[in-house]
C-alpha positions as CSV (number, residue, x, y, z in Angstrom):
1,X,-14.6,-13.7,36.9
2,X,-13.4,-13.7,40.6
3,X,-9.9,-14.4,39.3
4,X,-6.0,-14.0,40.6
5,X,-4.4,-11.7,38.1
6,X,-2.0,-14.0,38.3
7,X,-4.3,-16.7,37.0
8,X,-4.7,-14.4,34.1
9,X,-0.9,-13.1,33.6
10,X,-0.2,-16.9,33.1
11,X,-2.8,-17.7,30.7
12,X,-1.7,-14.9,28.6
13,X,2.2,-15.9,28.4
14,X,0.4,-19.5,27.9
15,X,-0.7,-17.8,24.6
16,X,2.2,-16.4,23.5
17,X,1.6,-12.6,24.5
18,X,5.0,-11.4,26.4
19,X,5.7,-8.2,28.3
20,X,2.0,-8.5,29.5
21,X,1.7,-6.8,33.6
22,X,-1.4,-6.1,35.5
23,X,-2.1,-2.4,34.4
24,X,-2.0,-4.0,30.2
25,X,-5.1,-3.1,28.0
26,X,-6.1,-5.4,26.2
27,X,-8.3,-5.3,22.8
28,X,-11.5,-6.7,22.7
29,X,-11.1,-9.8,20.8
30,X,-8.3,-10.8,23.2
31,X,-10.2,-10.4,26.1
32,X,-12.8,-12.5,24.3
33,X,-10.3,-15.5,23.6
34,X,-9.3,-15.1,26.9
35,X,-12.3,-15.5,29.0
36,X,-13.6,-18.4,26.8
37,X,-10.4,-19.9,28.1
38,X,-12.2,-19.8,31.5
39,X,-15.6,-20.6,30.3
40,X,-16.6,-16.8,30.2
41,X,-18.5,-15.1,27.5
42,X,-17.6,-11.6,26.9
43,X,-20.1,-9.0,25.7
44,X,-18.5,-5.5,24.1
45,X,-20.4,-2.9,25.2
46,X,-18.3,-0.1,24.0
47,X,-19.3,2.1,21.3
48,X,-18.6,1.7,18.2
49,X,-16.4,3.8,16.1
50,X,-19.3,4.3,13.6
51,X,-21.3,5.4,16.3
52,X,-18.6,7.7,17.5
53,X,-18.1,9.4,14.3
54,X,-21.7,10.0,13.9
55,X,-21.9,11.4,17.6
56,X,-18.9,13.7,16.0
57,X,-20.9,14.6,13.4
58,X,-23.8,15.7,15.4
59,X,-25.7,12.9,13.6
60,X,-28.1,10.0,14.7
61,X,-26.4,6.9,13.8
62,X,-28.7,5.2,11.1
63,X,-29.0,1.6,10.8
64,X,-27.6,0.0,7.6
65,X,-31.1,-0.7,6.8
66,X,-33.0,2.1,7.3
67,X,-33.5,5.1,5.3
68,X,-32.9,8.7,6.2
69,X,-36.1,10.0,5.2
70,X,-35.1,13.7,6.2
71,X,-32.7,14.2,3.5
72,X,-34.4,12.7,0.8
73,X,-36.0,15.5,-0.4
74,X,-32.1,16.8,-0.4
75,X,-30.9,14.4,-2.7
76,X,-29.8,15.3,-6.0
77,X,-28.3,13.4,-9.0
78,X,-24.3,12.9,-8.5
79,X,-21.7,12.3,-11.5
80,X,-20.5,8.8,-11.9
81,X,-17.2,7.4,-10.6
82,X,-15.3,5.6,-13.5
83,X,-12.3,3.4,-12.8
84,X,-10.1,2.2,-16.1
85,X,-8.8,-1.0,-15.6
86,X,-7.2,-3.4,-17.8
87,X,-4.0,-5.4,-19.1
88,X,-0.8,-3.5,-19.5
89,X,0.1,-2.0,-22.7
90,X,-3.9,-2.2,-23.3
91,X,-4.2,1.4,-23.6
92,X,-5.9,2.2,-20.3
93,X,-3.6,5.9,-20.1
94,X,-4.0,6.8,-23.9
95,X,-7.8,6.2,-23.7
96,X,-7.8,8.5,-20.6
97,X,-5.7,10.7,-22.3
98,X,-8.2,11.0,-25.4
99,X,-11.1,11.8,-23.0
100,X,-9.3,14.4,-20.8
101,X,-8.0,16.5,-23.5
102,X,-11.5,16.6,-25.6
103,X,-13.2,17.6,-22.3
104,X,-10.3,20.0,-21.1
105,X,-11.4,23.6,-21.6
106,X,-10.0,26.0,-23.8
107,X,-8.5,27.9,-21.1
108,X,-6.7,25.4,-19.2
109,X,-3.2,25.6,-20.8
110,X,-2.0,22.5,-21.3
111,X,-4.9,20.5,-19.3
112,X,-4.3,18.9,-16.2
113,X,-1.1,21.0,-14.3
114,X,-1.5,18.5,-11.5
115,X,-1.7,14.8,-11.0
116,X,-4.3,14.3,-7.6
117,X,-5.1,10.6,-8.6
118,X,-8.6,11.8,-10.5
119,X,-10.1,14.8,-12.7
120,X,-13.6,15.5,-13.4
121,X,-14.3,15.6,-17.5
122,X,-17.0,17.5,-18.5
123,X,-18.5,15.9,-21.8
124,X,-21.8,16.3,-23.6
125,X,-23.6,13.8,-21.3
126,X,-22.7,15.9,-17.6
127,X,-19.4,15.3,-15.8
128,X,-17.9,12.4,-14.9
129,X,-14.9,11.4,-12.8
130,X,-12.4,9.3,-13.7
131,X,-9.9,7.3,-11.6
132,X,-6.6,7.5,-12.5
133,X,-5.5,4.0,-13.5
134,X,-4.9,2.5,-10.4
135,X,-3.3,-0.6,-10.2
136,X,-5.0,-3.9,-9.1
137,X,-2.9,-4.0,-6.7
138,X,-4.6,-0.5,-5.0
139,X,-8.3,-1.6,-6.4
140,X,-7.9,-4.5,-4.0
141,X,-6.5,-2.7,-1.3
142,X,-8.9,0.2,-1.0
143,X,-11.8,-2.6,-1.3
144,X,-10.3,-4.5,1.5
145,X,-10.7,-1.7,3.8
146,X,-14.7,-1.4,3.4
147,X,-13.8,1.8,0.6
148,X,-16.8,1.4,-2.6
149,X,-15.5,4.3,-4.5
150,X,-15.8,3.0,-7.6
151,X,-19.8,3.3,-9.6
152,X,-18.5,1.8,-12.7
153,X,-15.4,0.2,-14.3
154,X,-14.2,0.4,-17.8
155,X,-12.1,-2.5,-18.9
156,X,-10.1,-1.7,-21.5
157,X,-9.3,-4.5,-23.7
158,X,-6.4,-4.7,-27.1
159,X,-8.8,-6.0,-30.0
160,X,-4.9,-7.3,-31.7
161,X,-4.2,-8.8,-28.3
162,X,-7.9,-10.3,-26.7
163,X,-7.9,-11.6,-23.0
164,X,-5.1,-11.4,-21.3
165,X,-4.2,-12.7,-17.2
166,X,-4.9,-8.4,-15.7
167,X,-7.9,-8.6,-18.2
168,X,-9.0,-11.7,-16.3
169,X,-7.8,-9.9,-12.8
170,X,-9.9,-7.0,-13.4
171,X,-12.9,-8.6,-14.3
172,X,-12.5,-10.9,-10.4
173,X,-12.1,-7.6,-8.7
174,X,-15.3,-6.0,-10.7
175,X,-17.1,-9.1,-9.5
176,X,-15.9,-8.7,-6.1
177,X,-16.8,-5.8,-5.9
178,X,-20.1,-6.3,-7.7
179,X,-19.6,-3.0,-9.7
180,X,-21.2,-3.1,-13.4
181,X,-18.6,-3.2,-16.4
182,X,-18.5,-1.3,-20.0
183,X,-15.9,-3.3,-21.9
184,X,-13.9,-0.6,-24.3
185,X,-12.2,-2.8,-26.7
186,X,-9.7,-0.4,-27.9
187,X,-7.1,-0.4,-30.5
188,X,-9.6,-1.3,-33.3
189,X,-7.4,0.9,-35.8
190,X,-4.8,-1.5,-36.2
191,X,-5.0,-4.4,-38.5
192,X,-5.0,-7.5,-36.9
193,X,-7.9,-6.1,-35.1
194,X,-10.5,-8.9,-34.4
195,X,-13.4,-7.5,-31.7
196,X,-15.3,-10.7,-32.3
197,X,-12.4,-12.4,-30.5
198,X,-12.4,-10.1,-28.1
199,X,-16.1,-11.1,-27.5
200,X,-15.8,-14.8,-27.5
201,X,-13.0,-14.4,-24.9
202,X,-15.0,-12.5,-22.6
203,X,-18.0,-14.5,-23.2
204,X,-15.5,-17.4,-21.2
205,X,-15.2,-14.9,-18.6
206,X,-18.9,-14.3,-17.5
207,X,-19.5,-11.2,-19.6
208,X,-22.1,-11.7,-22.4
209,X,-22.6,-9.1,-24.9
210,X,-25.6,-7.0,-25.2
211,X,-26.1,-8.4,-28.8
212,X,-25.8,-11.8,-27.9
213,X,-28.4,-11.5,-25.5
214,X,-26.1,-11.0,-22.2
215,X,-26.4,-7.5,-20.2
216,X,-22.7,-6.4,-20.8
217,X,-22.1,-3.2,-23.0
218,X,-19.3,-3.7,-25.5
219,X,-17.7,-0.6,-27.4
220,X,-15.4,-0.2,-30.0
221,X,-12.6,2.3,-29.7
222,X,-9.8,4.0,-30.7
223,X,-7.8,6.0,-28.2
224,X,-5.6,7.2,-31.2
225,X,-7.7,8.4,-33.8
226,X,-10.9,8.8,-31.0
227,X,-13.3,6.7,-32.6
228,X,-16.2,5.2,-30.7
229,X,-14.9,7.4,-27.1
230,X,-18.3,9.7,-28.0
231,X,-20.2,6.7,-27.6
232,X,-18.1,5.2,-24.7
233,X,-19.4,8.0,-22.8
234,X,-22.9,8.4,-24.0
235,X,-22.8,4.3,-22.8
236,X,-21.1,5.6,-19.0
237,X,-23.9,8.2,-18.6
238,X,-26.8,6.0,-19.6
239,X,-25.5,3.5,-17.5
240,X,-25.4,5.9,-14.3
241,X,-28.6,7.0,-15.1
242,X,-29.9,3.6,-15.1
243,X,-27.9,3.0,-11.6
244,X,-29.6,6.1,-10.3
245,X,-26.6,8.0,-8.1
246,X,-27.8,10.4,-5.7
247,X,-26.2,12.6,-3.0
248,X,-27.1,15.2,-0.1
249,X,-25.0,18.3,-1.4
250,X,-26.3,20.1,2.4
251,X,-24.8,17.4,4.7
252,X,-21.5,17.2,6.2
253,X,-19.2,15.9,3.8
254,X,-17.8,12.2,3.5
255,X,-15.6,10.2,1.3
256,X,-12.6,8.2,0.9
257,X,-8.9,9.0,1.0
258,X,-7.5,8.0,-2.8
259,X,-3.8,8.9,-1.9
260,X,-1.7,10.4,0.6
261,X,1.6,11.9,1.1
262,X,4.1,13.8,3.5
263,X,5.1,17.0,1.5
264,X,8.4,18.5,3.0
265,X,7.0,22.3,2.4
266,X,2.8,21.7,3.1
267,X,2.5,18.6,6.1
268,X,0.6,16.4,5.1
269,X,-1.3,16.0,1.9
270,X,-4.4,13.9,1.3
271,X,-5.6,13.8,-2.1
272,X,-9.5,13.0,-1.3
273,X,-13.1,11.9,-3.3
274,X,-15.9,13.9,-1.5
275,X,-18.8,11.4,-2.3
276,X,-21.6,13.0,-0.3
277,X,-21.9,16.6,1.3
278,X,-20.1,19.4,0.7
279,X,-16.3,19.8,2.4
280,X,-15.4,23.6,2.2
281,X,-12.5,25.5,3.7
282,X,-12.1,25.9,7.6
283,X,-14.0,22.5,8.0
284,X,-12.9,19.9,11.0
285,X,-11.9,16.5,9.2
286,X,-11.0,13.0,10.0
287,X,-9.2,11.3,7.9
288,X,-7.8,7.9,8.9
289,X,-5.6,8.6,11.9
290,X,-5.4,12.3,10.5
291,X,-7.4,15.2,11.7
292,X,-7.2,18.7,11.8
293,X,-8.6,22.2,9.7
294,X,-9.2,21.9,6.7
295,X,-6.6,24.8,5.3
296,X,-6.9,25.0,1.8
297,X,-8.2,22.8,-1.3
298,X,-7.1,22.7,-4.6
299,X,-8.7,20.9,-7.5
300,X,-7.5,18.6,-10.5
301,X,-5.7,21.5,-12.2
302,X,-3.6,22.9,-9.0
303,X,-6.3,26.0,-8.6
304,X,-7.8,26.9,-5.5
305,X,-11.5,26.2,-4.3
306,X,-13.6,26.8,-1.3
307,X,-16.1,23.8,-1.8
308,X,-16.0,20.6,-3.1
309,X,-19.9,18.7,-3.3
310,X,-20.3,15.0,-4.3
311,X,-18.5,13.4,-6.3
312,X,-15.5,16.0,-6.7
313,X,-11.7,15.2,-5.9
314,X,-9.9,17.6,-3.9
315,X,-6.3,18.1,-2.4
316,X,-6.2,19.2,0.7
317,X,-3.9,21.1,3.5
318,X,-4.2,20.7,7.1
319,X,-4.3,17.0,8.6
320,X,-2.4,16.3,11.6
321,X,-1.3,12.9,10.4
322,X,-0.9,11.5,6.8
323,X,-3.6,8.8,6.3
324,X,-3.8,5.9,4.4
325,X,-5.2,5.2,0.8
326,X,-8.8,4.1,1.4
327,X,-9.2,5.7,4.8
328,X,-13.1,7.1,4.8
329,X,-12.8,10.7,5.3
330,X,-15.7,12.9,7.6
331,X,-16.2,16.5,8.2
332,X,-16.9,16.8,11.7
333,X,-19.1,19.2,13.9
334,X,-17.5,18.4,17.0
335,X,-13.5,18.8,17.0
336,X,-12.6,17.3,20.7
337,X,-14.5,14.3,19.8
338,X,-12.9,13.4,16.3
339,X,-9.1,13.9,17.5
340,X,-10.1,11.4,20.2
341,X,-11.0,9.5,17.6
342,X,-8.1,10.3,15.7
343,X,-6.2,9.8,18.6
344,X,-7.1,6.2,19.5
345,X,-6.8,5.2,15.8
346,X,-3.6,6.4,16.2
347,X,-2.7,4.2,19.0
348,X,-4.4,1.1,17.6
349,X,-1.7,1.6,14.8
350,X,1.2,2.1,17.3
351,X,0.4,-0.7,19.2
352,X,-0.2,-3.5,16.5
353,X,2.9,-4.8,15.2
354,X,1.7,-4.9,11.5
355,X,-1.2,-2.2,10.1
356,X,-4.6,-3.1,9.0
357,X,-3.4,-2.7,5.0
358,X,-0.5,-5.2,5.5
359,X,-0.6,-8.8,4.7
360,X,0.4,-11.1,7.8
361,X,3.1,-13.1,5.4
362,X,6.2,-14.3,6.6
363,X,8.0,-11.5,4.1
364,X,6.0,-8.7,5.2
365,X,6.4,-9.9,9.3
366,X,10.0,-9.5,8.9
367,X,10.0,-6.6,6.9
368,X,8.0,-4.4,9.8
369,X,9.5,-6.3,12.6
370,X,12.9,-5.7,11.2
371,X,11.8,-1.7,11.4
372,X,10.1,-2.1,15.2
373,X,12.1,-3.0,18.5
374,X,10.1,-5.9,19.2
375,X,11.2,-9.0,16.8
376,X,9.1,-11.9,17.4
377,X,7.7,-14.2,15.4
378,X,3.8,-15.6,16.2
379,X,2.6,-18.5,14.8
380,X,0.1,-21.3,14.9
381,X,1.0,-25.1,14.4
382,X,-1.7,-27.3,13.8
383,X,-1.0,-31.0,12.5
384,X,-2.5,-34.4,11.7
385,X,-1.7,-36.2,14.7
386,X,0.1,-35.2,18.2
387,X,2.9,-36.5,17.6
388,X,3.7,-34.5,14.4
389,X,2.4,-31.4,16.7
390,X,4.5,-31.6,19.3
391,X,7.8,-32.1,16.6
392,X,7.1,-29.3,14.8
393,X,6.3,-27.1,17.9
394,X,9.4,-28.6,19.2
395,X,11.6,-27.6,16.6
396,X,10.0,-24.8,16.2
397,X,11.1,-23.0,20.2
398,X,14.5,-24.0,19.6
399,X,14.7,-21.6,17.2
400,X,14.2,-18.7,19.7
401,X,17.4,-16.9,20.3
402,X,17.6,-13.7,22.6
403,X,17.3,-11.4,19.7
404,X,15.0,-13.3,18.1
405,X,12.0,-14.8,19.8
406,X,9.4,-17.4,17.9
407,X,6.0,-17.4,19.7
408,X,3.6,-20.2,19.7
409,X,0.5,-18.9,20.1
410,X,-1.6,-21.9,19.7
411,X,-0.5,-25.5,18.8
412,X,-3.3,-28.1,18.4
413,X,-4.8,-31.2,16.1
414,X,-6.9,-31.1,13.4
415,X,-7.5,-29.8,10.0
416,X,-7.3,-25.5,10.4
417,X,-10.6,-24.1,11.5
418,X,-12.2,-20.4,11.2
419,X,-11.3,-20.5,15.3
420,X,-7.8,-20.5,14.4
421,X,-7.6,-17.6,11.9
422,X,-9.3,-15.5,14.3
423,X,-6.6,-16.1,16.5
424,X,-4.7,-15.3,14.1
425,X,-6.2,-12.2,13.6
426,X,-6.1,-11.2,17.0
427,X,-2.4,-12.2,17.9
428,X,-1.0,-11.1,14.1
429,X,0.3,-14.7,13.5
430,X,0.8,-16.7,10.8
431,X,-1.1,-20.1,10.3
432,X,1.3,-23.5,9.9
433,X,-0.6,-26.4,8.8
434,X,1.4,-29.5,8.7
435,X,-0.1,-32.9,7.0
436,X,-3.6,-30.2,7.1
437,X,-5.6,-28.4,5.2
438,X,-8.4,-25.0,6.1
439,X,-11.8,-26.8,6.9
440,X,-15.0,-25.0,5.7
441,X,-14.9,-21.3,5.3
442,X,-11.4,-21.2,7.0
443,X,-9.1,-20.4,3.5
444,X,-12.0,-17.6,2.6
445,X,-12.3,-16.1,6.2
446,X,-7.8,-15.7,5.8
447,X,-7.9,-14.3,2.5
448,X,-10.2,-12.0,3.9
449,X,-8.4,-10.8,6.5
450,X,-4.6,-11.0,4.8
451,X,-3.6,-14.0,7.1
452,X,-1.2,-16.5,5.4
453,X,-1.4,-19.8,5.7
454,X,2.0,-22.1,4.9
455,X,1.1,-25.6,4.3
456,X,4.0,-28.1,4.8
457,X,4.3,-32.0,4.9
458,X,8.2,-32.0,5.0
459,X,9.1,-30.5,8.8
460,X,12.6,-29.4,7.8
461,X,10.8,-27.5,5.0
462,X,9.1,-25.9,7.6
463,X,11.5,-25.2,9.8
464,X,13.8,-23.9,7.0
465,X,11.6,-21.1,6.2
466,X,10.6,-20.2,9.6
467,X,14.3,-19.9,10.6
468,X,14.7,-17.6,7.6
469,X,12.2,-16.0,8.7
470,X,13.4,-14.6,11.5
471,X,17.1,-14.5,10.6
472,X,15.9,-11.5,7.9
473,X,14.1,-9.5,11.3
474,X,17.9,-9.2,12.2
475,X,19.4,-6.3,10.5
476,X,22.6,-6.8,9.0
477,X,26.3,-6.2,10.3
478,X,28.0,-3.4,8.2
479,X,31.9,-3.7,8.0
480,X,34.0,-1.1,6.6
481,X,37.2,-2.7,4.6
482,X,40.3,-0.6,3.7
483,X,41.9,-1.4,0.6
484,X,43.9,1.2,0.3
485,X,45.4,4.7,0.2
486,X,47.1,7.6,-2.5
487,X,48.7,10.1,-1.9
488,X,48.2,13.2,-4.4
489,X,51.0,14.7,-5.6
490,X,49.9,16.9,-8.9
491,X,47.1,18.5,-10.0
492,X,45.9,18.6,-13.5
493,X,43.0,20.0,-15.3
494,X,41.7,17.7,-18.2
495,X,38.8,18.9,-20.7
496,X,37.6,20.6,-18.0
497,X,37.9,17.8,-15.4
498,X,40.0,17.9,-11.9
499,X,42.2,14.9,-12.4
500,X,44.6,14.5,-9.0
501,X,48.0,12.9,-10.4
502,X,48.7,10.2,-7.0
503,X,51.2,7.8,-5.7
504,X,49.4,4.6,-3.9
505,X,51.3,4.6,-0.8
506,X,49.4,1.5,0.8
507,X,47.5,-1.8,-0.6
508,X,45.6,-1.4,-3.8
509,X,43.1,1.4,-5.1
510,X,40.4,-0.5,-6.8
511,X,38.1,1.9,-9.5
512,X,34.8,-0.1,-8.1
513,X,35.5,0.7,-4.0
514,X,33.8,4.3,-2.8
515,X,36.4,6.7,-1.8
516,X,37.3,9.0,0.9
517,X,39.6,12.8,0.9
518,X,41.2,12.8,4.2
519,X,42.9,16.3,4.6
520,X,45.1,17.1,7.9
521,X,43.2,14.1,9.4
522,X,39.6,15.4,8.8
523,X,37.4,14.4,5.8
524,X,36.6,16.6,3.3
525,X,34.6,14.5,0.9
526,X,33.4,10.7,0.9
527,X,31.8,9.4,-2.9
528,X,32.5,7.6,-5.9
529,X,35.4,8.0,-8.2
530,X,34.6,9.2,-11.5
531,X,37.7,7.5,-13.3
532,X,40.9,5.5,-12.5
533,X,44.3,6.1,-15.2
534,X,47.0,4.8,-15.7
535,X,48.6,7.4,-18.1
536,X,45.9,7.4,-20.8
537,X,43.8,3.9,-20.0
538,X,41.3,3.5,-17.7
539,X,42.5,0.6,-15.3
540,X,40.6,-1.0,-12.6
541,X,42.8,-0.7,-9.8
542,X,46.2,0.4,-9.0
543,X,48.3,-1.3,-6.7
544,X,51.0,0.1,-4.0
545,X,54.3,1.6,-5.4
546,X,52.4,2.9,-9.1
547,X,51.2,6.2,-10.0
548,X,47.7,7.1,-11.1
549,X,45.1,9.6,-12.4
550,X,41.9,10.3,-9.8
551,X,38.9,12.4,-10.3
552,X,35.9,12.2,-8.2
553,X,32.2,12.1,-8.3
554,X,31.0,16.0,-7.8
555,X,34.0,16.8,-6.2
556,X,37.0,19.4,-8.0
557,X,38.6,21.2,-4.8
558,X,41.2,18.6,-4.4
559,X,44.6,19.6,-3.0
560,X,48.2,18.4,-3.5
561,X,49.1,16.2,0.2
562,X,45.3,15.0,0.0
563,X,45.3,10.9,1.1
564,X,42.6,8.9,-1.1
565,X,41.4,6.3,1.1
566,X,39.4,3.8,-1.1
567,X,37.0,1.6,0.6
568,X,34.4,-0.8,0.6
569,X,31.2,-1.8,2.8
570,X,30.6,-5.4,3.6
571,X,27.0,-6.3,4.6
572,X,27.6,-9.6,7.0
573,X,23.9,-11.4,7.3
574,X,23.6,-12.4,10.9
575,X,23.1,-15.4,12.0
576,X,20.2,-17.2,15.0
């Protein structure tokens, strides 16, 4: 660009980037806003993660359109993936419940030993997998990160309750993720059981019944007496059948990370659904920003395998790092290549302020900025006219302490544009709009990509919650107050409890405060006290000159010349 760093070093601070020096890196989409700040195009030529991963692999990458015709003649029929979803109190777990323990072998004492977030059920129709009722909440989150894990959902709908606001949730997120539903409308024991309700309520909601001439497939069940769950899953399998689920047993394996977790005794543990290959033992994996050997697998009921093929969730031993819950998962040919890989996904997380899962909300920026070093607050102001612009931006730098700094990253006029929430995007900002609203795709494109946008058309509203904001990134000051201290004189033993028989010698000793043993000036225990007497009542608190009954929290080796210091811990919000 025959440029001065220095040109560029400017520009940058001009954006709102600080501690930027001539030897920075900097991502791809900042370089791109930054050249078009010159007039530059920028072209990435790097490769790809995908293509990385494949080169990993020792794979061809494969176009999302084409078709690998070489392992076709591999491909064999997989069991379905079944999520339950539904309202609370629905019966989503009993349902589950009814299905797992009619499938559960003889053998297996007492079914499932282990929870791993899904279980295979073997029934008359082949397996099938089931999800373990996870939340909305973790539906969404696993489908904002790219992760289809889900063939099929069952929403599980009270016939005595009908449509409810998670029935009408689940259904979005089905839609969403354009995955066909089998409505179970349970509870159809009880007698204010109407399924024709049920029906008309759905019928609202987009899903037609088969018998009404829609394409939806409506059952009637009862998770407690186990009506209609025969025909539930003859309705699951002939539904898979129809959706035709194949998978390459011989290929490497891949899949998706359900749930992870740091176990003090194993490392980290990632609790995995191997949707195509086969993953054995002594494979290389990726996982997220994990990697490493695969060292042991167990299945749904805590035993120990040596393969897992499609559809099949496994636990399993061995990752470097713990990833996170829709992370896709690869077995790799080519070790050095995935932990680079591993490695630079790593880094990516280290140096963004917020990870890829997190929403960019003012809440969750001070949460993770309260945990980092760097506490800074980005934002972009746009407004109706200059003038209001240029206030709000005003206002808005004069908040800027030295412990706290507010960022501008981009102030302009105009209602907020797609540009803009790619900045966002890039710089981790949030989105003001003030006396604006998101032209075109703008709102879709943030919801997208977790960026919040705060609409305002009072400024002091505005600049109210921004200087919240960033007075909850500052962590708060912890004072230690004395209120005062006993003296124990006697020691007596109760129904089987240590009571210490003490003479307040300072201030008051209040039964609420924590309390501290301080024997020949070192401390010997630091708790709660259990009780507070005088003679036989319980008081709550004893002031200086009195006598009173201790006894502590866990504590019984207590000793006559002991001093009771009882104390409490003030939490002073700080200030900008």
């Amino acid at each position: 660009m025959s440029l001065k760093s220095t040109e560029l070093l400017m520009k940058l601070l001009s954006m709102g980037m600080t501690g930027v020096h001539i030897n920075t890196t900097l991502d791809a989409d900042t370089a791109k806003i930054l050249a078009s700040e010159f007039g530059w195009e920028v072209e990435d030529l790097a490769k790809s993660e995908e293509e990385s991963i494949a080169a990993a692999r020792g794979e061809e990458a494969v176009a999302a359109d084409a078709t690998d015709k070489v392992a076709d003649t591999n491909l064999i029929s997989r069991p379905p993936v079944v999520t339950v979803m539904g309202h609370v109190d629905h019966g989503k777990t009993s349902l589950l419940d009814k299905i797992r323990s009619a499938s559960v072998a003889s053998g297996e004492a007492g079914g499932i030993t282990q929870h791993i977030g899904a279980y295979r059920a073997q029934t008359k129709h082949g397996p099938i997998v089931f999800l373990d009722t996870p939340g909305h909440e973790a539906f969404t989150a696993m489908r904002a990160r790219g992760a289809s894990v889900t063939d099929l959902i069952i929403l599980v709908v009270a016939a005595d309750d009908g449509v409810m606001p998670q029935t009408k949730e689940a259904v979005n997120h089905a839609r969403a993720a354009k995955v066909p539903i089998i409505v179970a409308v349970n509870k159809i024991d009880k007698p204010a059981a109407d399924p024709e309700r049920v029906k008309r309520e759905l019928v609202e909601l987009g899903l037609q019944p088969e018998e009404w001439g829609g394409e939806t497939i409506f059952v009637n069940v009862s998770a407690h007496t186990g009506t209609g769950i025969e025909q539930l899953l003859e309705m699951v399998a002939l539904q898979s059948e129809v959706m035709d689920l194949k998978a390459n047993p011989k290929k490497a394996a891949s899949g998706t990370v359900l749930e992870a977790l740091l176990d003090r005794g194993r490392g980290p543990v990632a609790r995995v659904l191997v949707q195509d290959g086969t993953l054995r033992v002594g494979d290389f994996l990726l996982a997220g920003a994990g990697f490493g050997k695969v060292r042991a697998m167990t299945n749904e009921h805590g035993k120990q395998v040596h393969e897992a093929g499609p559809s099949t969730p496994v636990e399993i031993l061995g990752l470097s790092e713990v990833p996170g819950a829709g992370d896709p998962m690869h077995a790799v040919k080519d070790p050095k290549k995935a932990q680079e890989i591993a490695e630079s996904r790593k880094g990516k997380m280290a140096r963004s302020l917020i990870p890829a899962t997190a929403k960019v909300s003012l809440e969750e920026i001070s949460k993770r900025m309260a945990d980092s070093s760097q506490q800074e607050l980005r934002v972009i102001v746009k407004g109706d006219v200059q003038g209001s612009v240029e206030a709000v931006a005003d206002a808005f730098s004069k908040l800027s302490t030295d412990r706290v700094k507010l960022a501008i990253i981009h102030a302009g006029v105009g209602a907020i544009t797609e540009g803009d929430i790619n900045l966002a995007i890039a710089a981790k900002a949030i989105v003001i709009g003030f006396n604006v609203r998101p032209a075109g795709k703008a709102s879709a494109h943030a919801e997208e990509n977790k960026i919040e946008i705060r609409l305002y058309s009072i400024i002091y509203n505005a600049i109210e919650d921004v200087r919240n904001a960033m007075e909850g990134l500052l962590p708060p000051t912890l004072v230690e107050k004395t209120s005062g201290k006993a003296e124990v004189r006697q020691i007596f033993k109760v129904k089987g409890t240590v009571v210490a028989g003490s003479y307040v010698i300072e201030g008051t000793v209040k039964r609420t405060n924590k309390a501290r043993i301080v024997r020949d000036g070192v401390v010997v225990w630091d708790g709660k006290l259990d009780a507070l007497k005088r003679f036989k009542d319980d008081v709550k608190d004893v002031e200086r000159g009195f006598e009173c009954g201790l006894s502590f929290e866990g504590f019984t080796d207590v000793k006559e010349k002991d001093i009771v210091e009882s104390y409490e811990i003030e939490e002073i919000k700080q200030k900008l």
